[in-house]
C-alpha positions as CSV (number, residue, x, y, z in Angstrom):
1,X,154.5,161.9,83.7
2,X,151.2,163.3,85.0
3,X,148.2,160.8,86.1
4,X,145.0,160.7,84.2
5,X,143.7,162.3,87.8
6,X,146.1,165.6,87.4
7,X,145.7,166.3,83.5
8,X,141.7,166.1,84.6
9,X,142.0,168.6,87.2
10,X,145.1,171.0,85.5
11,X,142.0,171.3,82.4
12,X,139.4,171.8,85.3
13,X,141.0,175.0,86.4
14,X,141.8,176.4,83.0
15,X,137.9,176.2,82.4
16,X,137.1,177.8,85.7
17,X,139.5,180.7,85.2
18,X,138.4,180.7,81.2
19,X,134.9,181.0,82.3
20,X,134.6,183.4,84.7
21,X,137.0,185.8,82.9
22,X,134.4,185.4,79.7
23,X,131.3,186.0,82.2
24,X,132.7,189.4,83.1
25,X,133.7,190.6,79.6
26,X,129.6,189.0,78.1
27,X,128.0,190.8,81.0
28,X,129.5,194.0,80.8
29,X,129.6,194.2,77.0
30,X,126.0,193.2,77.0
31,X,124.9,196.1,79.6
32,X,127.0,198.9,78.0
33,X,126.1,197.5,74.1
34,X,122.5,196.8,75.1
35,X,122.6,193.5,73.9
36,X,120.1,190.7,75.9
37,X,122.2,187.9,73.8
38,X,125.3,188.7,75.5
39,X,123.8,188.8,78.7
40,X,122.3,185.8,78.6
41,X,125.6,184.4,77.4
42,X,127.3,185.6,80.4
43,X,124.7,183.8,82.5
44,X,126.1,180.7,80.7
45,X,129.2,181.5,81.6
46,X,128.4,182.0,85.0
47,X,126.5,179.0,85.7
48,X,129.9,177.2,83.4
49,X,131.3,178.4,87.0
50,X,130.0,176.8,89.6
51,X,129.6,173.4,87.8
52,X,133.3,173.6,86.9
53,X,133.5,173.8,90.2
54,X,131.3,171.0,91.0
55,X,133.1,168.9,88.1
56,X,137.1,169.5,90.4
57,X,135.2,168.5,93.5
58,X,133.8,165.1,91.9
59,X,137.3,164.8,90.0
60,X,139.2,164.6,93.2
61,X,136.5,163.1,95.2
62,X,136.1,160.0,92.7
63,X,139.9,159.3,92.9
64,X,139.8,158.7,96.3
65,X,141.8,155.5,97.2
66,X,139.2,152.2,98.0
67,X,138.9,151.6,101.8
68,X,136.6,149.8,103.8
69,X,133.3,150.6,102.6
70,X,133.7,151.5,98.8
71,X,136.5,148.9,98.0
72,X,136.1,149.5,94.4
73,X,136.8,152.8,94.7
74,X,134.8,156.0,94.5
75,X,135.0,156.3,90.7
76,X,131.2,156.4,90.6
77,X,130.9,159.9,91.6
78,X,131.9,161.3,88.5
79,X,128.7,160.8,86.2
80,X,126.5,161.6,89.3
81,X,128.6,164.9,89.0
82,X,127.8,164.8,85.6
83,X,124.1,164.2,86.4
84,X,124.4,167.8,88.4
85,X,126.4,170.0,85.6
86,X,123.0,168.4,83.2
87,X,121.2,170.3,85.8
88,X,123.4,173.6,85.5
89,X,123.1,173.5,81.8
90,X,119.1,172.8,82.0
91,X,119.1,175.9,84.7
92,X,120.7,177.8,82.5
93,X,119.0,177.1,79.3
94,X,115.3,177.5,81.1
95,X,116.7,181.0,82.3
96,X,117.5,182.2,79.2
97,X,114.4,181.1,77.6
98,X,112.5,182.8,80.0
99,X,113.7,186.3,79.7
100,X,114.3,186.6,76.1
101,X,110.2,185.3,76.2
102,X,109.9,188.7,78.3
103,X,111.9,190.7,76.4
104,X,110.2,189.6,73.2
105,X,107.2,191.5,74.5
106,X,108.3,194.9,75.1
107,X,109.8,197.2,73.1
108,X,114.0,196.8,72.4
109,X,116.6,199.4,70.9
110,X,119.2,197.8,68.5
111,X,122.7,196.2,70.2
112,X,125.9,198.2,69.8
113,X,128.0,197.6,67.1
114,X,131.1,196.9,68.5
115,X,129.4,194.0,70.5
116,X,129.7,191.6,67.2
117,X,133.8,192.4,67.8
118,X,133.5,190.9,71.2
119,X,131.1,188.2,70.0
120,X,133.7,187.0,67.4
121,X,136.4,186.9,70.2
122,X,133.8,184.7,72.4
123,X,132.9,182.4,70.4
124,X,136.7,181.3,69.3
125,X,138.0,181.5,72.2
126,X,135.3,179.0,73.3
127,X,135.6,177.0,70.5
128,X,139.2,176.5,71.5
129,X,138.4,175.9,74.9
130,X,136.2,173.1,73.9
131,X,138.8,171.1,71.6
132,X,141.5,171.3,74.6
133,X,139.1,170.2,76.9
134,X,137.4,167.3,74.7
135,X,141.2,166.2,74.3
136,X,141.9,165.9,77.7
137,X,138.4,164.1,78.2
138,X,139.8,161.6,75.5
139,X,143.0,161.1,77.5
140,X,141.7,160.7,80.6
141,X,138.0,159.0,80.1
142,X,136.6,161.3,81.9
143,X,132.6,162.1,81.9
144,X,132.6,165.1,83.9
145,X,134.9,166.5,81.6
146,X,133.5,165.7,78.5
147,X,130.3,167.2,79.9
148,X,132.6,170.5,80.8
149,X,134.1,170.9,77.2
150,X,130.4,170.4,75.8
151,X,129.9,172.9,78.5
152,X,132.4,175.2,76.2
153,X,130.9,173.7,72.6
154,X,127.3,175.3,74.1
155,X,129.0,178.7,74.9
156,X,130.5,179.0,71.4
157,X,127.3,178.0,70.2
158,X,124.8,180.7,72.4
159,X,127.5,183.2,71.3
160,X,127.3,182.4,67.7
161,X,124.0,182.6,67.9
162,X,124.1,185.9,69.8
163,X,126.2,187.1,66.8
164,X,124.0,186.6,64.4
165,X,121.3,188.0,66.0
166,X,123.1,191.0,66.9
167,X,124.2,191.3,63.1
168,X,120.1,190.8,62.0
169,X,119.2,193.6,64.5
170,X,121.8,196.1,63.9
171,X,122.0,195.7,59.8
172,X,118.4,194.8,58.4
173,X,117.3,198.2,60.9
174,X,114.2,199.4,62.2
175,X,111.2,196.5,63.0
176,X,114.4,193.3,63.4
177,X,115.7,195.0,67.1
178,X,114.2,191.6,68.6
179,X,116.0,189.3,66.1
180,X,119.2,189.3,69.2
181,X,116.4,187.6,71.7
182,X,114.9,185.5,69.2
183,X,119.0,184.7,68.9
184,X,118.7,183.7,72.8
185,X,115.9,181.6,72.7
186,X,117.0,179.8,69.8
187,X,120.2,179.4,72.0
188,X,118.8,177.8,74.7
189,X,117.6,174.7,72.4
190,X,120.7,174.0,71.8
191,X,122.0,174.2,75.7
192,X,119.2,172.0,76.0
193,X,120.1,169.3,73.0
194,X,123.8,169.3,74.7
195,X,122.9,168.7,78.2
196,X,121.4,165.5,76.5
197,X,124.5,164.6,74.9
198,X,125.7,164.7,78.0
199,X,123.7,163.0,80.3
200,X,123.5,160.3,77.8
201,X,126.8,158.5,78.0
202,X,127.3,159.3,81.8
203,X,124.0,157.4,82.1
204,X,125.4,154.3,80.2
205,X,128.2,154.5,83.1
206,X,125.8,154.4,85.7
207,X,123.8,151.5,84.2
208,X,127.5,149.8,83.8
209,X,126.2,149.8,79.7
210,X,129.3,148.2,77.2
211,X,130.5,151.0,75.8
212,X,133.5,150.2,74.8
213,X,134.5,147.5,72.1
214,X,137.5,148.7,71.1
215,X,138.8,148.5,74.7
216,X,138.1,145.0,74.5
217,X,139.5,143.8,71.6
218,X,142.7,146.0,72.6
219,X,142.8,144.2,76.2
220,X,142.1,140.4,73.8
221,X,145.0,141.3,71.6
222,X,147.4,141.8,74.5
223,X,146.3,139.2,76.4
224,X,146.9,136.5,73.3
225,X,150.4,137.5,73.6
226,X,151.3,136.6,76.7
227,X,152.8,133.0,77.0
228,X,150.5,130.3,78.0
229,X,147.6,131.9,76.6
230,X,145.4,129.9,74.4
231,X,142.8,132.3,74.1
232,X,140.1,134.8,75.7
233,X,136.8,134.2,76.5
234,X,134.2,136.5,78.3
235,X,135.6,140.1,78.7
236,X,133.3,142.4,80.7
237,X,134.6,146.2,81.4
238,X,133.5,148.2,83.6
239,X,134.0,152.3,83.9
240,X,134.7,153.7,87.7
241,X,135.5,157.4,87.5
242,X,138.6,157.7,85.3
243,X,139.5,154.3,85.8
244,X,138.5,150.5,84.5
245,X,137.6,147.5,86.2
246,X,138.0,144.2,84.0
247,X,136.4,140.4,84.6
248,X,138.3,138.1,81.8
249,X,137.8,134.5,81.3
250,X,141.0,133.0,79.9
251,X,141.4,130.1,77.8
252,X,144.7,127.8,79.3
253,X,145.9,124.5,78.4
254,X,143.7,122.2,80.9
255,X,146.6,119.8,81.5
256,X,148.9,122.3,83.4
257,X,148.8,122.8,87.1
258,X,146.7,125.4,89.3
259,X,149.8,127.0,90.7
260,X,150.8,127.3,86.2
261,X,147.3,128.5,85.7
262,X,147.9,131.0,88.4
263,X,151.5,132.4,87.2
264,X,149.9,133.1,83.8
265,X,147.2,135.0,85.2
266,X,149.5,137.0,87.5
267,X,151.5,138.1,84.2
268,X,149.1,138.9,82.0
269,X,147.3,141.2,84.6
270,X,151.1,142.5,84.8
271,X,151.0,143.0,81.2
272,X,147.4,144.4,81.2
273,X,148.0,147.3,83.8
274,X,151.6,148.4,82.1
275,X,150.5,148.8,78.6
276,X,146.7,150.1,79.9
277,X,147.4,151.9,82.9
278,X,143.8,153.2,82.8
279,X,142.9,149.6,84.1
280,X,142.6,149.9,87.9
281,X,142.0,146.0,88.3
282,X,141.7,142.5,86.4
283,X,139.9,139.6,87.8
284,X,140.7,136.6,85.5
285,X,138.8,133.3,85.6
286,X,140.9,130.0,84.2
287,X,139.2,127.8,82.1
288,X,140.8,125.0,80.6
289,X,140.9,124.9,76.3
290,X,138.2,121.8,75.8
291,X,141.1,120.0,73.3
292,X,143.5,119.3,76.2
């Protein structure tokens, strides 16, 4: 069975090889159909690039073993790689903005027709990309590559865009030939509104925010089935790259011995880690049930 780690990185290549296939086939479709849209698209695309790029190196650098002086791990570089795709997608979106501004104020000749074919292609393909990628993200809690499917979702979304504005230039004629950079501008509010959606939650793991109740109640309901459990108390979780660090308080009979206390802690951290495997570590303080 693969790790969480591998499926991370298998989906990071995909989108690197995805991407810069797509950047090639926007950039010269948008030359050759005269079509600013597409171009900007495939600066998307390009910039998609290098911060899937940047998302692999923080994948493989945040699963890096603890030693010495990180000894809980390097999980933590993931949503400061997060932090710099943000910045790819804010580059990107202030790039865009700024040349269909300049474009908007000299005169423009109508996109090619068959660049709506090539458009429709985009933006499915991209669409696709984005639900494979968002799955993986699920499977594997990963913030850098939730932040690289939205990376996809904002592709589809400049292309559709691009489409439309493309469709508005070429059909409605003479006097619309701007309506496919009006479509780029308006494109590059929504790169904008993503890169918030993404910085968002990888901010929340920076600031160790709780996130994640049903986690919790999944880690209480296994832990009340493991013998010599009364109950749980305190259960704190904290997010390290792909991986979860857990401080639980746990509610024994207060008669039974430390070396007892100790075996029941030691199986339910047992049981913990086999039926959550994204759980890296448990620390579990004993406290003794107040009716014994």
């Amino acid at each position: 069975m693969k790790t969480n780690n591998q499926k991370a990185i298998n989906t990071i290549y995909m989108s690197i090889i995805g991407n810069a296939l797509l950047a090639i086939a926007k950039g010269i479709t948008g030359v050759f159909g005269n079509s600013y849209a597409l171009i900007a698209d495939a600066i998307e695309s390009t910039t998609d690039v290098f911060s899937s790029v940047l998302v692999l190196f923080g994948l493989k650098y945040a699963t890096k073993p603890a030693d010495k002086n990180h000894p809980y791990g390097h999980g933590r570089a993931e949503p400061l790689i997060t932090f710099a795709v943000v910045g790819f997608l804010v580059f990107s979106a202030t790039i865009i903005a700024y040349e269909s501004i300049k474009n908007l104020q000299t005169p423009q000749l109508a996109p090619k027709k068959f660049t709506l074919v090539v458009l429709a292609i985009i933006v499915i393909v991209k669409e696709l990309f984005y639900r494979v990628v968002s799955k993986k993200s699920n499977e594997t809690k990963s913030s850098s590559l939730k932040a690289d499917a939205w990376h996809h979702r904002s592709d589809a979304i400049t292309s559709l865009m691009a489409f439309i504005g493309i469709s508005i230039a070429i059909y409605m004629g003479e006097g619309y030939e701007k309506a496919d950079d009006w479509a780029a501008l308006f494109a590059s509010g929504f790169i904008i509104y993503n890169a918030y959606l993404i910085f968002r939650p990888a901010l929340g793991e920076i600031m160790d925010e709780h996130l994640y109740d049903d986690f919790v109640a999944e880690i209480r309901r296994i832990s009340n089935t493991v013998e010599g459990v009364i109950d749980t108390e305190k259960c704190l979780v904290r997010k390290t790259g792909l991986s979860f660090h857990v401080d639980l308080h746990l509610i024994v009979n207060g008669a039974i011995s430390v070396s007892e206390g100790h075996k029941i802690a030691h199986r339910l951290k047992d049981k913990l880690q086999n039926k959550l495997p994204e759980i890296s570590d448990v620390l579990i303080h004993i406290e003794p049930d107040k009716y014994h």
